[in-house]
C-alpha positions as CSV (number, residue, x, y, z in Angstrom):
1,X,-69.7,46.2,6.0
2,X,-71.7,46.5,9.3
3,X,-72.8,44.3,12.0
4,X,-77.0,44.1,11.8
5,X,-77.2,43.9,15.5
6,X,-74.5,46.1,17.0
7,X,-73.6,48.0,13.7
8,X,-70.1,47.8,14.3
9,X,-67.7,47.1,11.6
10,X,-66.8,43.5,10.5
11,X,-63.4,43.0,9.1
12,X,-61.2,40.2,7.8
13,X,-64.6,39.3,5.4
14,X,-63.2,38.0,1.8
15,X,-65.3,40.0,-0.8
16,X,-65.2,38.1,-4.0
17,X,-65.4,39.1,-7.9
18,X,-66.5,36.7,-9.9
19,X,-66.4,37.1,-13.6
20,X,-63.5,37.2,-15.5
21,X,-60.6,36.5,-13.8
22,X,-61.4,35.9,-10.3
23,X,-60.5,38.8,-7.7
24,X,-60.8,39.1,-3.8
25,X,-60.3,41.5,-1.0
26,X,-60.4,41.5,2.9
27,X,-62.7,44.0,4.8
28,X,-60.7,46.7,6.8
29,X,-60.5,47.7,10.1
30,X,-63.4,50.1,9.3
31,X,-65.4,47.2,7.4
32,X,-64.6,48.6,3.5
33,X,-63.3,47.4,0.7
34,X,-62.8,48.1,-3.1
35,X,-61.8,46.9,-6.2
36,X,-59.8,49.0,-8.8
37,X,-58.7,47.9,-12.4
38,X,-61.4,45.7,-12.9
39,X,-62.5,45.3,-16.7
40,X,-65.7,46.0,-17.9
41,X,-68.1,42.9,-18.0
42,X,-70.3,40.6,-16.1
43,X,-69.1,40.4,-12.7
44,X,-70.9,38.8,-8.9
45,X,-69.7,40.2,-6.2
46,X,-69.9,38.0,-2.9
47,X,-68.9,37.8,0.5
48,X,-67.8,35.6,3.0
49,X,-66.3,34.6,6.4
50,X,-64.9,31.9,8.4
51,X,-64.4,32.1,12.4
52,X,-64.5,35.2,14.0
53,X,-67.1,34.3,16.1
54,X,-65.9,36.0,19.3
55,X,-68.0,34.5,21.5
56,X,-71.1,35.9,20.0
57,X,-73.3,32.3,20.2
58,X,-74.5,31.4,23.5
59,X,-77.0,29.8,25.2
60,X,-79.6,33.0,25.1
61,X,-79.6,32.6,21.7
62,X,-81.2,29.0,21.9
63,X,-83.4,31.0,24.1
64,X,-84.7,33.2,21.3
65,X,-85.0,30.5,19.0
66,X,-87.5,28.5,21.9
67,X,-89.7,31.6,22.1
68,X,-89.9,32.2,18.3
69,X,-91.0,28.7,17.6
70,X,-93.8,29.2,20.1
71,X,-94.9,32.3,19.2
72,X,-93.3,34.2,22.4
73,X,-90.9,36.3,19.8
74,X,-91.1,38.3,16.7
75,X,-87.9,37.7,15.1
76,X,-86.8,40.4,12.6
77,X,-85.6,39.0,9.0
78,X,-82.1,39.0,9.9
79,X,-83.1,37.4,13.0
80,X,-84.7,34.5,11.1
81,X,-81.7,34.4,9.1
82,X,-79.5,34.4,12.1
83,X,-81.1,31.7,14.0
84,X,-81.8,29.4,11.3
85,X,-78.5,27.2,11.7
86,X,-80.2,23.9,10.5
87,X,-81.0,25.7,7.1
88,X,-84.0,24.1,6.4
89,X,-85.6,27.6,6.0
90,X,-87.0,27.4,9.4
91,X,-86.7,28.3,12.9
92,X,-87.3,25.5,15.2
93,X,-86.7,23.8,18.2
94,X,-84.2,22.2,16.1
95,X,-82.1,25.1,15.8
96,X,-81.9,25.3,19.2
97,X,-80.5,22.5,20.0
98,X,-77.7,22.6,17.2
99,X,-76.7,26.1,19.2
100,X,-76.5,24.2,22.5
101,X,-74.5,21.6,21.0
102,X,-72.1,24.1,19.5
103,X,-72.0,26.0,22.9
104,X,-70.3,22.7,24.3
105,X,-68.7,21.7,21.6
106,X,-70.0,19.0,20.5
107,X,-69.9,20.1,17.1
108,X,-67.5,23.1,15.8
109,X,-69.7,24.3,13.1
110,X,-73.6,24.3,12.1
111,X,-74.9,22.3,9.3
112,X,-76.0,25.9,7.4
113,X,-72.2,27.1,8.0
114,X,-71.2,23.7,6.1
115,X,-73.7,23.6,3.2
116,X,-72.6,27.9,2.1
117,X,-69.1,27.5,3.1
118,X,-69.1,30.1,5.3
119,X,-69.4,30.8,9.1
120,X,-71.6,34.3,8.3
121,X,-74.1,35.4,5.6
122,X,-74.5,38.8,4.2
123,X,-77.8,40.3,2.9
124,X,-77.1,42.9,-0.2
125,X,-78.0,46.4,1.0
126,X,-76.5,48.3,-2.0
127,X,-76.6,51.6,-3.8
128,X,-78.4,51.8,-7.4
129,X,-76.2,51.1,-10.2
130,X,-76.6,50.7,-13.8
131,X,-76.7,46.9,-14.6
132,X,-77.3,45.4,-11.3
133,X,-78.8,42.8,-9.8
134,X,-79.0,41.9,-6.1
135,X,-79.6,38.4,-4.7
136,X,-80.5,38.0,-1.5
137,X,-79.2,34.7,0.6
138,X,-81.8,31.7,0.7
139,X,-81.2,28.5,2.2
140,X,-83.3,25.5,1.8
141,X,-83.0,21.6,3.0
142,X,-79.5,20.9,1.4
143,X,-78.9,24.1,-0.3
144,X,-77.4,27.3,-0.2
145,X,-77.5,30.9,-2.3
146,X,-75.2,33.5,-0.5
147,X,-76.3,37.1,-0.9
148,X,-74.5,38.5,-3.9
149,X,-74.9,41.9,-6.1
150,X,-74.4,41.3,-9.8
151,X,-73.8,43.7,-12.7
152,X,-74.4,42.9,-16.3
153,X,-72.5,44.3,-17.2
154,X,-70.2,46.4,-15.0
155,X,-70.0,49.9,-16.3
156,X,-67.5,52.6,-15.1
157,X,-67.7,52.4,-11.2
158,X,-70.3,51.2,-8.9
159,X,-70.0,52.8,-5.7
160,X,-71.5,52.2,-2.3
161,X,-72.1,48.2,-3.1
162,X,-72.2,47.1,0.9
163,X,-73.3,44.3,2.7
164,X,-75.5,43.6,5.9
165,X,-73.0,40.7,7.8
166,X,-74.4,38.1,10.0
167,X,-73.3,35.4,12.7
168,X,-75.3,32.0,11.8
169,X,-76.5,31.2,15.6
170,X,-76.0,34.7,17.0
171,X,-79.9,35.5,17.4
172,X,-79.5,38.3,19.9
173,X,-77.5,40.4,17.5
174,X,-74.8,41.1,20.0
175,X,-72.0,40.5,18.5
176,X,-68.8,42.5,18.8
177,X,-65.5,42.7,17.0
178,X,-63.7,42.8,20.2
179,X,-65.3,39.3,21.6
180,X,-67.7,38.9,24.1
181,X,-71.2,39.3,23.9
182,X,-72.7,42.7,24.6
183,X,-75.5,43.9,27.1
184,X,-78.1,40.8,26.9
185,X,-75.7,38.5,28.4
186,X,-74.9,41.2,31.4
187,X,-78.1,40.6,32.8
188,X,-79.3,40.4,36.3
189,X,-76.8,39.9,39.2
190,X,-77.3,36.0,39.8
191,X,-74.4,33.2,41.7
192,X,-74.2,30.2,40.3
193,X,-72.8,27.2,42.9
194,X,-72.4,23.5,43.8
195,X,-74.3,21.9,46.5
196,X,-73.1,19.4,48.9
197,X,-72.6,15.9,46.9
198,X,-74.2,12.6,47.8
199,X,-73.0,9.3,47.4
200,X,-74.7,6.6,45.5
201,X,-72.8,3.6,45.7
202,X,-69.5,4.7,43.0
203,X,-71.5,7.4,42.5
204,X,-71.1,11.2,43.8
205,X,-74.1,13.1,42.7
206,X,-73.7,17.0,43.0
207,X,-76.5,19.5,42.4
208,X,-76.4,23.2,40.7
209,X,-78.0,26.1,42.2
210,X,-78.9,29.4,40.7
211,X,-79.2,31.9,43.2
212,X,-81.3,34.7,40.9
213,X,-83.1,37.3,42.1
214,X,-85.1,37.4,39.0
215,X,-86.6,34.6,36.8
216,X,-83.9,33.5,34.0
217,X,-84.1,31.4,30.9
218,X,-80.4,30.7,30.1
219,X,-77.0,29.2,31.6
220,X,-73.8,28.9,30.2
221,X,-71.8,26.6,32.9
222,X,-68.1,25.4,33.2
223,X,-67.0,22.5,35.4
224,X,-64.0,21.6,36.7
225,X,-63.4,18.1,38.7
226,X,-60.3,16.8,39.5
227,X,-59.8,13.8,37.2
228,X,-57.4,11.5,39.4
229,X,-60.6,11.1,41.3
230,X,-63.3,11.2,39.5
231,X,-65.0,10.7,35.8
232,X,-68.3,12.2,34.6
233,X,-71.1,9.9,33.8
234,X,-73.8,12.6,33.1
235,X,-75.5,16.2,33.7
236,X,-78.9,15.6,34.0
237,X,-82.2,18.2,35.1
238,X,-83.6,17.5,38.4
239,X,-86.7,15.9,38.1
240,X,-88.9,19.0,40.1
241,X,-87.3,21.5,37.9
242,X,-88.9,23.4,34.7
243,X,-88.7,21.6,31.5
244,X,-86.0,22.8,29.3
245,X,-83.0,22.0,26.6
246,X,-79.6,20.8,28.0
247,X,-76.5,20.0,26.4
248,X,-73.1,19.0,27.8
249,X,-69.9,18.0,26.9
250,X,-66.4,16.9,28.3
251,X,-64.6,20.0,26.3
252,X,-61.5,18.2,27.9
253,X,-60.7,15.8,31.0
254,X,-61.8,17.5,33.7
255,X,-63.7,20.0,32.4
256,X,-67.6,19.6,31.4
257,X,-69.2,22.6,29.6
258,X,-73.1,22.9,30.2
259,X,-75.2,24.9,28.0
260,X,-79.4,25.3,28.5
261,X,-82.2,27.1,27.4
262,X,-86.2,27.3,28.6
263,X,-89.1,29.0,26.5
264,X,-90.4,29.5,29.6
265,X,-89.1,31.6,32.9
266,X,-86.9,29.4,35.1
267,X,-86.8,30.0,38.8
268,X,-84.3,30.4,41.6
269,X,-83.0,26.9,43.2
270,X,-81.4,23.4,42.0
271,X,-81.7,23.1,38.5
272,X,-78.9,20.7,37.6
273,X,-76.8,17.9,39.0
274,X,-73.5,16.4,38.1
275,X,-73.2,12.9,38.2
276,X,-69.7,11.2,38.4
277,X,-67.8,8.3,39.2
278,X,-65.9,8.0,42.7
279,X,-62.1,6.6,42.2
280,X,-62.0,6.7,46.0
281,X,-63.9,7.0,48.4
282,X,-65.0,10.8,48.3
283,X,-68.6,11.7,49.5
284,X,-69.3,15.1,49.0
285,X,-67.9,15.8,45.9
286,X,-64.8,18.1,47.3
287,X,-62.6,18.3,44.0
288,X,-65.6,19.8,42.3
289,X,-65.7,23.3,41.0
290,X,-67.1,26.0,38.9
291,X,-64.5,27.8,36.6
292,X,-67.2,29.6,35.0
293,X,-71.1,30.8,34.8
294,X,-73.4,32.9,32.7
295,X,-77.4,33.4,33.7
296,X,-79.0,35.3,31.4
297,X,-82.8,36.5,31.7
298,X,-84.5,38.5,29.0
């Protein structure tokens, strides 16, 4: 069982049997499995995964979604399947959204991953047997078939039955079993950085830079503020900047994680600004920091 993007093998994935008595297997290291002893008869045999995400989903891949729903990108079928997260059967602006939301955390699984029960989908890409049938996964509005190969009966051994594995939000394809994301998130040299912060009456107002050499359409952002002296009260775009999607999140006091993603090419300069509540009487915004920062341009 490959990866579609990266080809790499996925392990760890629970193939079930479905007939008789139910059996199961894990995926290897090398992405195989197999059944032995099974009795002749009408068996399914499906697929599935929770976790394992590695890091896969980011803001780039809201990024794709944008420029697919506008007719900017051709996604490939596994692409559409990939990106469709909502699984209402279409890629949307929607979609987007729920994939900046999970970036942040504020929520720990799609709605697609919760209606199929699992965190992945596999699309049947099997060798011909006697007796079989293959299924490929469809989602709809509140439904869910996962890809399946079915034999009617099983006769005497079937042989090279495989599976295509997808991550639901990982658009880009770049997944990898060792984590991280592969070469569309190494993109273009680009610094990330805080501004000098202004006081508004309890308010310290601090504005995020991107420094790119390059126009960019995605950031991945990690905040740190010191909490004995200040609380967030909101991440907001600076009016003169580009329209675009933005999601944040307290992940944990102290720390904000910022996710957003444009359709359109976004340019060098402020983009952002955190705004937070003054305990004391700080000005500039001193106990502010950035822990971490991914700009992405494709």
């Amino acid at each position: 069982m490959l990866y579609y993007g990266s080809a790499m093998p996925v392990s760890a994935v629970t193939v079930q049997m479905q007939g008789g008595t139910p059996l199961a297997v894990d995926t290897d290291g090398s992405g195989q499995f197999a059944f032995s002893g099974v009795a002749a008869g009408a068996w399914q045999v499906q697929p599935q995964k929770s976790g394992g995400g590695a890091g896969a989903v980011s803001a780039l891949d809201a990024v794709y979604v944008l420029q697919a729903a506008v007719g900017q990108r051709t996604l490939t079928p596994e692409q559409q399947m990939a990106c469709d997260v909502s699984g209402n059967a279409l890629v949307s602006a929607l979609d987007a959204v729920y994939i900046l939301q999970y970036q942040v955390g504020l929520i720990t699984q799609f709605p697609v991953a919760q209606t199929c029960g699992s965190d992945w989908v596999f699309m049947p890409s099997a060798s011909t047997a006697s007796n079989q049938v293959v299924m490929q996964p469809q989602m709809s509005a509140g439904t869910c078939r996962a890809g399946a190969i079915a034999f009617d009966p099983l006769v005497g051994q079937a042989t090279g039955q495989n599976f295509e594995a997808l991550l639901f939000g990982d658009c880009t394809g770049n997944w990898q079993p060792s984590g991280g994301a592969a070469a569309e998130r190494v993109g273009r040299p680009s610094r990330v950085r805080l501004g000098r912060g202004g006081r508004h009456a309890q308010h310290v107002r601090v504005p995020v830079y991107v420094d790119s050499p390059a126009t960019f359409r995605a950031l991945d952002l990690r905040v740190r503020y010191d909490p004995s002296r200040f609380m967030i009260s909101k991440v907001a775009a600076l009016p003169a900047s580009a329209p675009f999607l933005l999601e944040a999140n307290e992940r944990s006091r102290g720390v904000v994680d910022v996710a957003l993603a444009s359709a359109s090419p976004l340019r060098r300069g402020p983009l952002l600004v955190l705004d937070l509540i003054a305990k004391g009487r700080d000005r500039r915004g001193s106990g502010v920091s950035i822990e971490s920062a991914a700009v992405d341009g494709n």
